[in-house]
C-alpha positions in Angstrom: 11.7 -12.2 7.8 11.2 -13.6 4.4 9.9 -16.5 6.4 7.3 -14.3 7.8 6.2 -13.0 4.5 5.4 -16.8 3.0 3.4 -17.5 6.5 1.0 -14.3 5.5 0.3 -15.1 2.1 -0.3 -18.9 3.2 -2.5 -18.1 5.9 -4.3 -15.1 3.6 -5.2 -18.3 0.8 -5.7 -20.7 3.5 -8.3 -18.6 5.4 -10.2 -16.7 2.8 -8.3 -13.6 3.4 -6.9 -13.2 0.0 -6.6 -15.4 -3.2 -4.7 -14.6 -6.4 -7.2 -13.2 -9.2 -8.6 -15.1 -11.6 -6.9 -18.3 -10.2 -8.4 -21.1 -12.3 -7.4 -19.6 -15.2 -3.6 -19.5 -13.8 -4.2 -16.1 -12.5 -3.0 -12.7 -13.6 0.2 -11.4 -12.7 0.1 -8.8 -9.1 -3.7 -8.7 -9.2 -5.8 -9.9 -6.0 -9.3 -11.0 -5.0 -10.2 -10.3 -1.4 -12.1 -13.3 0.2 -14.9 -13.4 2.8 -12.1 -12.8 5.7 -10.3 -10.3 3.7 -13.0 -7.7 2.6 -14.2 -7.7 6.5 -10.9 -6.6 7.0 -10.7 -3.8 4.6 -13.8 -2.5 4.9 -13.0 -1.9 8.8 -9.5 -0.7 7.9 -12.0 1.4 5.4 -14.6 2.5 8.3 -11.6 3.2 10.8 -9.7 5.6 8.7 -13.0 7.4 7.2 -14.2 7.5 11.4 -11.1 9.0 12.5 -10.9 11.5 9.3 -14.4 12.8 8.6 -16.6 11.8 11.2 -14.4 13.0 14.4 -13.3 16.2 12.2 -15.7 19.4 11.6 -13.4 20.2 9.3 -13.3 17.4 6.3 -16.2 16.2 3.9 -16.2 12.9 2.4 -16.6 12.7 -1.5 -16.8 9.9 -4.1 -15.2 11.3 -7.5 -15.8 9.7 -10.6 -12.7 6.9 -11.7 -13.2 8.2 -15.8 -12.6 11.9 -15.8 -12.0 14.2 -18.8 -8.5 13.8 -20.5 -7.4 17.5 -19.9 -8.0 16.6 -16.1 -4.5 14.9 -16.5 -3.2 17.3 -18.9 -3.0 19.7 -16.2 -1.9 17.6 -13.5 1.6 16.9 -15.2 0.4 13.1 -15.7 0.3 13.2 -19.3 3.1 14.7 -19.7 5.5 12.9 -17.2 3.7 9.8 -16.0 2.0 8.3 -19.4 3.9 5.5 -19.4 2.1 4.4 -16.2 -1.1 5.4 -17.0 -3.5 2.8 -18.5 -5.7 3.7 -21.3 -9.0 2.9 -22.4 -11.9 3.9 -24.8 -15.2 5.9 -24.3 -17.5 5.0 -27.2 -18.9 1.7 -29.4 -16.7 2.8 -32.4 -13.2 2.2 -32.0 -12.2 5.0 -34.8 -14.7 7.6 -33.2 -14.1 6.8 -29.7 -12.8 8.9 -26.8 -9.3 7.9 -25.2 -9.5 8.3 -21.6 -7.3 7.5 -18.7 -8.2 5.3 -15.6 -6.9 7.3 -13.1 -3.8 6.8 -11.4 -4.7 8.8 -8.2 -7.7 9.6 -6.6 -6.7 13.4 -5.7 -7.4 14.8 -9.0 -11.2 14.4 -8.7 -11.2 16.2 -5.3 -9.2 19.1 -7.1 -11.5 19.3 -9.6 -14.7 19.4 -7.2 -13.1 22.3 -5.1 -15.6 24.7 -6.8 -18.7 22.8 -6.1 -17.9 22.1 -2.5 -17.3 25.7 -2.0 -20.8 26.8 -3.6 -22.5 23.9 -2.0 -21.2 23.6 2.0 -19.8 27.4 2.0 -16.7 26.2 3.9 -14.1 28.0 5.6 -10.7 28.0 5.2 -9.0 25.4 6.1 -11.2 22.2 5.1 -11.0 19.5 3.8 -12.3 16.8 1.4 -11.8 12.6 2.0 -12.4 10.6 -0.3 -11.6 6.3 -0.3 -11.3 4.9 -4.0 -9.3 2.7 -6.6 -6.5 4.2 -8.8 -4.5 2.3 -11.7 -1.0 2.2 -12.8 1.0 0.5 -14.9 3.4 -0.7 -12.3 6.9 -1.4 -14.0 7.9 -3.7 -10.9 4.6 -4.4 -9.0 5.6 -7.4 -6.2 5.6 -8.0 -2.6 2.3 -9.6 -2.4 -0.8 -7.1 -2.1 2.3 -4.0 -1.3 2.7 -3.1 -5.2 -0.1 -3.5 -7.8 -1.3 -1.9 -10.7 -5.0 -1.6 -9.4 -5.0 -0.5 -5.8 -7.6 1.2 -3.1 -6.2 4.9 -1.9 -7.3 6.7 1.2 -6.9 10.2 0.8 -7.3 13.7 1.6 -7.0 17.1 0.2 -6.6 19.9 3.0 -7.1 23.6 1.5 -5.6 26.3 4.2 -3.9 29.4 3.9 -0.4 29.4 3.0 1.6 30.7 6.4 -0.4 28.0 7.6 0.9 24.9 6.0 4.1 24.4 7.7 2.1 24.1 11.0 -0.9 22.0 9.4 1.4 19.8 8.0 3.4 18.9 11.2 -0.2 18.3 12.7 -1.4 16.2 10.1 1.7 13.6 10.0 1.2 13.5 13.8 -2.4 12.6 13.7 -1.6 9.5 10.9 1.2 8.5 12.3 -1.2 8.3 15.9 -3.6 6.5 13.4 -2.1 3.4 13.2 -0.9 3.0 16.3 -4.4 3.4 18.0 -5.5 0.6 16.0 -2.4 -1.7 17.1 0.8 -1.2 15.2 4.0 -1.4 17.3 5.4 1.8 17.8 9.1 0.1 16.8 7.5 -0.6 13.3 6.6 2.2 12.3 8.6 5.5 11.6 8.6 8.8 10.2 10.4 9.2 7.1 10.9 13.5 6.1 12.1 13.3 2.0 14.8 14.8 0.9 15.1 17.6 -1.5 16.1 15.5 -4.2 13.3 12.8 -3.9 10.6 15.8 -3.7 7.7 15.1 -6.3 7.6 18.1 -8.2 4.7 20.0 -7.2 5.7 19.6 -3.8 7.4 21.6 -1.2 7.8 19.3 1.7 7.1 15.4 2.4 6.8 13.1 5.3 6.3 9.0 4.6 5.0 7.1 7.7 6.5 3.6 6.9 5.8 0.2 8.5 8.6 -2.4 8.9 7.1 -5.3 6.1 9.4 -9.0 6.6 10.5 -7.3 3.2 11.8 -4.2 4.6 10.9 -0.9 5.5 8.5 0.7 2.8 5.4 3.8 2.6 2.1 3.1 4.1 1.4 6.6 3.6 2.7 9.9 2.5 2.2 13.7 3.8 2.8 16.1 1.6 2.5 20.4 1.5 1.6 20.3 -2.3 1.7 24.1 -2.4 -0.9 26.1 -4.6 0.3 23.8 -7.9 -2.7 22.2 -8.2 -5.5 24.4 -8.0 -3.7 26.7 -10.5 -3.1 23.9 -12.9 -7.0 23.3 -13.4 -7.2 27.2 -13.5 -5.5 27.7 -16.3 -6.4 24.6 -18.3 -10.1 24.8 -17.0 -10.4 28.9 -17.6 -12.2 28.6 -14.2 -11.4 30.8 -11.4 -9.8 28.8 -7.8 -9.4 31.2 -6.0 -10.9 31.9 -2.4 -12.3 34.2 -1.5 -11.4 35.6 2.4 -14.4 37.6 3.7 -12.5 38.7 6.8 -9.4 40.1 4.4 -11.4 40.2 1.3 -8.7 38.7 -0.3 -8.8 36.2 -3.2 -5.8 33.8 -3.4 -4.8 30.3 -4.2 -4.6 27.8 -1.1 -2.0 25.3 -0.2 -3.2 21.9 0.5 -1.7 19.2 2.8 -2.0 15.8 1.3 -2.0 12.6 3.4 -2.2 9.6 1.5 -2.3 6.4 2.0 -2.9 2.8 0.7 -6.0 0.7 1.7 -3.8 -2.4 0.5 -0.6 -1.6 2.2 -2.3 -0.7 5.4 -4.1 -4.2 5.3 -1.4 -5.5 4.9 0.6 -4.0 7.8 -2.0 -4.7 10.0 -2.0 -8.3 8.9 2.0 -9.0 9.6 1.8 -6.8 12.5 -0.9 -9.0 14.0 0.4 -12.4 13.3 1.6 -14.4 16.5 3.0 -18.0 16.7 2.9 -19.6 20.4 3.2 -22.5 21.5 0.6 -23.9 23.9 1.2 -27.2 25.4 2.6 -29.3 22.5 1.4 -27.6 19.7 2.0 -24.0 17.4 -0.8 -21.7 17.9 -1.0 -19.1 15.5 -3.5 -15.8 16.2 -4.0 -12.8 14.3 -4.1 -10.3 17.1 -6.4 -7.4 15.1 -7.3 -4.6 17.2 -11.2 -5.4 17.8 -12.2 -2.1 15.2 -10.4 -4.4 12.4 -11.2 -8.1 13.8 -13.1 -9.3 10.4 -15.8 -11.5 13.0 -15.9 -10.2 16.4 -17.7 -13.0 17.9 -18.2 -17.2 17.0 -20.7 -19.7 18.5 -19.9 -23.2 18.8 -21.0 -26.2 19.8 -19.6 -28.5 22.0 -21.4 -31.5 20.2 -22.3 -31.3 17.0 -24.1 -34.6 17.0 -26.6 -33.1 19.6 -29.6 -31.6 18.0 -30.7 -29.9 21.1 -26.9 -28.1 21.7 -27.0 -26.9 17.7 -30.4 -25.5 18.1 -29.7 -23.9 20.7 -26.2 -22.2 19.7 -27.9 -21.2 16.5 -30.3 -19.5 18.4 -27.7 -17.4 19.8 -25.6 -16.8 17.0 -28.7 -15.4 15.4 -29.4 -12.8 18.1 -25.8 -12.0 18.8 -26.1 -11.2 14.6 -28.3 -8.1 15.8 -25.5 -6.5 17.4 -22.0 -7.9 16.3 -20.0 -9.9 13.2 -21.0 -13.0 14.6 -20.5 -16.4 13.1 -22.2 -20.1 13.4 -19.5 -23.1 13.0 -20.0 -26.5 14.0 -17.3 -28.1 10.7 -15.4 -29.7 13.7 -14.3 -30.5 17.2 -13.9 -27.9 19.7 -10.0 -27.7 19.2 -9.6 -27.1 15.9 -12.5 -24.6 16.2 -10.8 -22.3 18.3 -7.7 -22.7 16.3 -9.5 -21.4 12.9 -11.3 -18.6 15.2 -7.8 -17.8 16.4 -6.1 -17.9 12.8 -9.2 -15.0 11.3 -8.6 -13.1 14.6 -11.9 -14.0 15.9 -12.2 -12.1 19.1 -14.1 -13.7 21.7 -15.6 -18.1 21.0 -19.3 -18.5 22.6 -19.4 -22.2 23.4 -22.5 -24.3 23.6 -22.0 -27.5 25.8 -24.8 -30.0 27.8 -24.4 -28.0 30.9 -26.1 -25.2 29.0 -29.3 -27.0 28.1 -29.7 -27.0 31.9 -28.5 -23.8 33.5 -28.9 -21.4 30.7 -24.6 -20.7 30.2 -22.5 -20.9 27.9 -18.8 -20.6 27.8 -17.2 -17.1 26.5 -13.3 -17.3 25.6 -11.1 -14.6 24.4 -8.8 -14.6 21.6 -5.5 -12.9 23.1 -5.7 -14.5 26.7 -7.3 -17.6 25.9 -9.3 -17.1 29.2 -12.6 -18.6 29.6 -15.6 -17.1 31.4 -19.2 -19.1 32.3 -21.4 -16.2 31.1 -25.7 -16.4 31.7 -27.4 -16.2 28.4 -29.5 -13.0 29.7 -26.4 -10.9 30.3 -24.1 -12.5 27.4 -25.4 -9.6 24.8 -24.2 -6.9 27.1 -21.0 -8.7 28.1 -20.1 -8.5 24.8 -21.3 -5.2 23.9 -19.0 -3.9 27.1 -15.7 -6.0 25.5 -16.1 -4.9 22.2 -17.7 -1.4 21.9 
């Protein structure tokens, strides 16, 4: 398995999925630059979870909070008090001696507590809702490690879910159901990934019950994401250090209380990364080792190359360009012609390239090219009038 793990980060450098930070300077210790492969590959991890959470939902709002927020913000949440040495500090102002200390924050569910009010004044929401919100948090990691797993600057998916309190233990059950389905609709193996209930003694404080869906890594099983009942806490923290009422008002009990929220959250980082090991393949084909990242197509970084079968034919690059170029209207499409037809589909394979559009002599006279797909390596003579909506059938 360890074995595994040294294949990934090879193939992540090798590719242009992911490339220690700062490198030419010797780099800085558990900090990462995505590359051209990599960010497509977050950004649909990204899309999917933000798809699945706030578009397909009437009830959850996306929101973008603010990474500086005021000091007392982690005052009340308990950070300051329990977690300051993992926060890292900075300073608000030119003048060091006059300058503000602030916090960058080491969660992103603080700014969604904080914005409770405004969303009720603003979308009028009923109970239960939710806010969603993707962003970067910072910690001082004593033992950061395991590639991209542990860092001290790191992307969080997350959401806050405000219900009424007899309805959390049921909310709860739904909502570890529905991420746990999450990943597995976009291609995890069900036999890597598990449900993990915490015991009373490994409760966070402010918490009253926790689920962590964990994924398999070569380095052992680990969180991708926690589930949490966070009870009331919250909300009546920022009450009473605020002086602002939380409370919600019921118009059907006319009741004002305090609501429960669910939490699931998760790590943009860890979940690319679980996606990547779960994807890698090695088979062998004829004599040699061919290695494929088998992405589900909503995460495939490029969905579609165009090569040509000669690049030393003017007429067969003009033309493949020209396709490339329109298939760009409608997919992640790609133009490569830095080598022979092999090692082509080999690199397309390695980036998890979905389907190769091959441009050969035979197409300069009937108008086809050749359309092979990643998993199967089947190939297909497809017309150039209906290769658009071939491909737009495959992949949509």
């Amino acid at each position: 398995m360890a074995d595994l793990m040294e294949k990934i980060v090879s193939l992540c450098k090798r590719r242009g999925f992911i490339f220690p930070s700062s490198e030419i300077y010797g780099g800085l210790a558990n900090t990462w630059d995505y590359g051209p492969f990599g960010v497509e590959l977050k950004n649909n991890v990204k899309q999917a979870w933000w798809k699945a959470n706030v578009y397909a939902r009437d009830d959850v709002y996306g929101m973008d909070a603010a990474i500086l927020m005021h000091p007392k913000v982690w005052e009340a949440s308990g950070h300051v008090k329990s977690f300051a040495n993992l926060m890292l500090e900075t300073l608000l102002g030119t003048v060091k001696d006059t300058a503000q200390k602030v916090y960058l924050r080491p969660e992103t569910a603080q700014g969604m507590f904080v914005n409770f009010l405004n969303i009720l004044d603003t979308k009028h929401p009923k109970l239960p809702f939710g806010l969603a919100q993707i962003g970067k948090a910072f910690r001082n990691e004593i033992t950061p490690g395991n590639f991209t797993f542990r860092t001290r600057e790191f992307e969080q998916m997350e959401i806050e879910y405000f219900l009424p309190p007899k309805d959390a233990d049921k909310k709860l059950a739904e909502w570890i159901e529905s991420r746990f389905n999450w990943y597995l609709d976009l291609g995890i193996k069900k036999e890597n990934l598990r449900k993990r209930p915490h015991g009373k003694d490994e409760l966070a404080h402010y918490a009253l019950a926790c689920t962590d869906i964990e994924y398999n890594f070569p380095f052992g099983w680990s969180e991708l994401e926690g589930i949490a009942n966070r009870t009331d806490f919250d909300l009546k923290q920022h009450a009473e250090y605020s002086g602002k009422d939380l409370k919600y008002f019921d118009d059907s009990t006319k009741q004002r209380f305090y609501p429960y929220i669910i939490e699931p959250s998760g790590g943009v980082d860890r979940s690319v990364l679980a996606f990547l090991v779960d994807a890698y393949h090695e088979e062998k084909v004829k004599e040699d080792t061919r290695v494929v990242l088998k992405l589900h197509r909503d995460l495939a970084p490029t969905k579609v190359a165009v090569l040509p079968l000669l690049r030393n034919r003017p007429e067969i690059v003009e033309m493949a360009k020209k396709i490339a170029a329109d298939l760009k209207q409608a997919f992640v499409c790609v133009y490569d012609d830095t080598g022979a037809i092999g090692k082509l589909y080999r690199r397309q394979d390695e980036v998890g390239t979905l389907y190769c559009v091959t441009v050969d002599v035979q197409s300069l006279e009937d108008k086809q090219v050749t359309v092979r797909e990643r998993d199967t390596m089947q190939q297909e003579r497809i017309s150039l009038g209906r290769l658009k909506d071939y491909l737009f059938h495959k992949l949509i």
